[in-house]
C-alpha positions as CSV (number, residue, x, y, z in Angstrom):
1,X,127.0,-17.5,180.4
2,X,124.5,-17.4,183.3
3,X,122.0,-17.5,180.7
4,X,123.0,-20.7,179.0
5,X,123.7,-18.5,176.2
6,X,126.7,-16.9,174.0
7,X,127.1,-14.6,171.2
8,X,129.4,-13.7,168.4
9,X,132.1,-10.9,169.1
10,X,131.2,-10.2,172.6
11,X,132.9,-6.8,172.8
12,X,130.9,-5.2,170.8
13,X,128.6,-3.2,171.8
14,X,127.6,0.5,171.9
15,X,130.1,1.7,173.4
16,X,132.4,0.9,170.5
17,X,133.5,3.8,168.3
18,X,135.1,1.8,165.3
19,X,135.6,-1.8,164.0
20,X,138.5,-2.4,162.2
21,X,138.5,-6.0,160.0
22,X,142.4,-6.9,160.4
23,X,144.2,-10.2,158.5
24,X,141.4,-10.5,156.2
25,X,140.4,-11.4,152.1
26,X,138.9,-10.5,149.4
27,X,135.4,-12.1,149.2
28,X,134.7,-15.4,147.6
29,X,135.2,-15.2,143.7
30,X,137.3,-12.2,143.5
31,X,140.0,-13.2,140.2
32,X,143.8,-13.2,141.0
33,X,143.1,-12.3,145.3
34,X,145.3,-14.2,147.3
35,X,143.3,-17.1,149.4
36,X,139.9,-15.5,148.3
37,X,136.9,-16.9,150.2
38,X,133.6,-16.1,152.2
39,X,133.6,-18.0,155.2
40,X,134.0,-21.9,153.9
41,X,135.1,-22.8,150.2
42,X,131.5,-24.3,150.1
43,X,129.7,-20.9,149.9
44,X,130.0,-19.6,146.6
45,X,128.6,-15.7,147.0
46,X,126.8,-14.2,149.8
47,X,124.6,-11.5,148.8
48,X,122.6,-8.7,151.5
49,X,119.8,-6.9,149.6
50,X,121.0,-7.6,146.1
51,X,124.8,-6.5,146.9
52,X,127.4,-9.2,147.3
53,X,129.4,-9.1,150.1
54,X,132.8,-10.9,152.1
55,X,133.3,-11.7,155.2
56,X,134.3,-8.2,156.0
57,X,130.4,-6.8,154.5
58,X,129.1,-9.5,156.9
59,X,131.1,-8.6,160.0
60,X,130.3,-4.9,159.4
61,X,126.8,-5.6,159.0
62,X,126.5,-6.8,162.3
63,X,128.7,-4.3,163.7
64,X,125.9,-2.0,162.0
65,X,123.6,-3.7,165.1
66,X,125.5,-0.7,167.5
67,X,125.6,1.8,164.4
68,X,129.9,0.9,164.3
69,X,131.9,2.6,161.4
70,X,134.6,0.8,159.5
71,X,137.8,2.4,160.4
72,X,140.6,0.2,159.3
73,X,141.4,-2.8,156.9
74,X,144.3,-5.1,156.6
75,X,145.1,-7.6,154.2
76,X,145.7,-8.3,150.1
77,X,145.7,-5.8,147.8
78,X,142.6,-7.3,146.2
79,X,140.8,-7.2,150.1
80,X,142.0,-3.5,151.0
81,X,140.2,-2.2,147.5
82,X,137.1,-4.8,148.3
83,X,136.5,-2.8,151.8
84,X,137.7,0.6,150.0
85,X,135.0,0.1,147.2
86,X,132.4,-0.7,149.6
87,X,133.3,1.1,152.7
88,X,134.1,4.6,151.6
89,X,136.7,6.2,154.2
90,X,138.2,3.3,155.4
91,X,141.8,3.3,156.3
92,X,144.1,0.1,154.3
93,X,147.1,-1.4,155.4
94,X,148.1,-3.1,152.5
95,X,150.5,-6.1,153.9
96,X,151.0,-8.3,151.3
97,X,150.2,-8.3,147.2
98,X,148.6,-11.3,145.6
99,X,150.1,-13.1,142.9
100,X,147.9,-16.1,142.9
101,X,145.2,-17.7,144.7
102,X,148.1,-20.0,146.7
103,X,150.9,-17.3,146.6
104,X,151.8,-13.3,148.0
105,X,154.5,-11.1,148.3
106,X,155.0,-8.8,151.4
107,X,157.5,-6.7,153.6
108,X,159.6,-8.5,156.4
109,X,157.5,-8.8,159.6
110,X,159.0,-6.0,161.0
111,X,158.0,-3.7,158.4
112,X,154.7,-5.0,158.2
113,X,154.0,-4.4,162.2
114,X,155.5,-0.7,161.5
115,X,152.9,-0.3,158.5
116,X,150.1,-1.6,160.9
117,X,150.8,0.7,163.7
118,X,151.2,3.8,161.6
119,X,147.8,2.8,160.1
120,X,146.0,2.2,163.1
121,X,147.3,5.5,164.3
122,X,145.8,7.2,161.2
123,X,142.3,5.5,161.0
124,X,142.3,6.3,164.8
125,X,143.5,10.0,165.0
126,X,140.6,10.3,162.0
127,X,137.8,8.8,164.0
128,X,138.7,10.9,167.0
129,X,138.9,13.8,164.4
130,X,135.4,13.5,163.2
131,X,136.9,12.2,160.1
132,X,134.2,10.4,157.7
133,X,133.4,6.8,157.6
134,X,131.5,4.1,156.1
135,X,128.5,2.4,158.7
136,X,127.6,-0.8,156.7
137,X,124.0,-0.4,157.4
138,X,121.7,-2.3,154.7
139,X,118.1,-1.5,155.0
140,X,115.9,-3.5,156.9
141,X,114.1,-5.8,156.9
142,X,117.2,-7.7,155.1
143,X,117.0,-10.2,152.2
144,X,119.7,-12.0,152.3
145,X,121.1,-14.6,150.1
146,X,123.4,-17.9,150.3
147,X,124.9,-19.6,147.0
148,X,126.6,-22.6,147.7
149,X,129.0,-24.4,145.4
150,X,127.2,-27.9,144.8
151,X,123.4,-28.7,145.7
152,X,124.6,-31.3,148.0
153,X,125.7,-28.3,150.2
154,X,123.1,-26.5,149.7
155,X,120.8,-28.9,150.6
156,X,122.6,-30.1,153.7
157,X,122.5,-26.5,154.8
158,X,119.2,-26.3,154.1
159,X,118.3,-28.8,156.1
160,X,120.3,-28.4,158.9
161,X,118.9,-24.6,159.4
162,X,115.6,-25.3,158.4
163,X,116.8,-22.5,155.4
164,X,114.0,-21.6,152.4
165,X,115.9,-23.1,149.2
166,X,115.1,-20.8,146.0
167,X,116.9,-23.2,143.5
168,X,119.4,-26.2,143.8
169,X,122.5,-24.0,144.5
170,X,121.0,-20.9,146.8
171,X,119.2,-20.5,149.8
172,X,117.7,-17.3,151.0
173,X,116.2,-15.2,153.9
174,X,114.4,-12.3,155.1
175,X,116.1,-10.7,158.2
176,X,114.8,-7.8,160.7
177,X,118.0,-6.8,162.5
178,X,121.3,-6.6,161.1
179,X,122.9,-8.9,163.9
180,X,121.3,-11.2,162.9
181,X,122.5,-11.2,158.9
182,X,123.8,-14.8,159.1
183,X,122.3,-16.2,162.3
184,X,119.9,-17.9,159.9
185,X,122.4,-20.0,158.0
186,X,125.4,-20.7,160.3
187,X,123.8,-19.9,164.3
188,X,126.2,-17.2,164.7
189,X,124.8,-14.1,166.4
190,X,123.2,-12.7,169.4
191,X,121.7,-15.1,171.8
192,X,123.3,-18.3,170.4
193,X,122.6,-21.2,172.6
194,X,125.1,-23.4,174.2
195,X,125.7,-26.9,173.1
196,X,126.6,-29.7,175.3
197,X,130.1,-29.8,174.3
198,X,130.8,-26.2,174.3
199,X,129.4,-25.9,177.6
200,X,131.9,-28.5,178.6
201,X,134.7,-27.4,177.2
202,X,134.1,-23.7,179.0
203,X,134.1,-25.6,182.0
204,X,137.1,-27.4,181.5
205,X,138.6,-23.8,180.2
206,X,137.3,-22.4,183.2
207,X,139.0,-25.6,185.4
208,X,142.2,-25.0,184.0
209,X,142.6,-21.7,184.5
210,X,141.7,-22.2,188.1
211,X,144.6,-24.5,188.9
């Protein structure tokens, strides 16, 4: 803050020993997931080095900035075998079971909180047990891919990021650290700058809290 400057998941760093991706979904496209996106409904697939990813492949490939394992995953059925596929090791906590894009099934609260304790338990016990996990580090430099759903969005994107456009629908980039695997499309990363009305609403944050 002193700098003028934030960044995206501030506590990590490397003294974390594990990330887990909790209350997430399967990535954009993924048939019969419950709620399936990556990031917006305007990105159609995100892709690092040829391999498509989620929001939980981005997130870990940041994490892979402090060499973090993935330790735990909750969500849908179709998410928890997403991050099991790619993530070998990974604990799941499966808390719900898609039966449509708009509709799941899932225990009671109460059992879900038990499930979710008894896995973060087990994907912790592992790590501190030298137990085998997935570090989600593509090789660098990155190429890294954007597909949007209409070339009005892609273009808009394009221009607002200054992003290289390969055809009407994608954009793409070359990356040479892994925090910084969507910095170049969305801003979001190390060293992000403050606007105006973020540093204002800090400040009225900061006000509040005072009084």
């Amino acid at each position: 803050m002193k700098t003028g400057k934030r960044r995206w998941m501030p506590g990590l760093d490397d003294s974390v020993d594990g990330f887990m991706v909790m209350a997430h979904h399967a990535k954009a496209g993924t048939e019969g997931a419950f709620l399936h996106h990556t990031q917006n409904l305007g990105w159609e697939d995100f892709t690092i080095n040829g391999q498509s990813v989620g929001e939980m492949g981005i997130e870990l490939c940041y994490a892979a900035h402090w060499s973090i394992p993935a330790i735990m995953v909750s969500g849908d059925d179709y998410c928890c075998r997403e991050a099991e596929q790619q993530f070998p090791g990974i604990v799941s906590a499966i808390v719900k079971k898609a039966e449509s894009y708009e509709r799941a099934t899932g225990p009671d609260p109460s059992e879900a909180h038990k499930l979710l304790a008894a896995k973060v338990k087990e994907a912790v016990s592992k790590l501190e047990a030298g137990g085998k996990f997935t570090t989600f580090k593509p090789t660098l430099p990155m190429k890294v891919r954007l597909r949007m759903t209409t070339p009005e969005a892609a273009q808009k994107t394009a221009q607002r990021y200054n992003a290289k456009l390969i055809d009407q629908y994608t954009l793409e980039a070359e990356v040479e650290r892994h925090c910084d695997v969507i910095k170049w499309i969305s801003g979001t990363g190390l060293d992000m700058l403050l606007k105006k009305s973020n540093i204002l609403f800090l400040i009225d944050c900061i006000f509040r809290k005072s009084i």
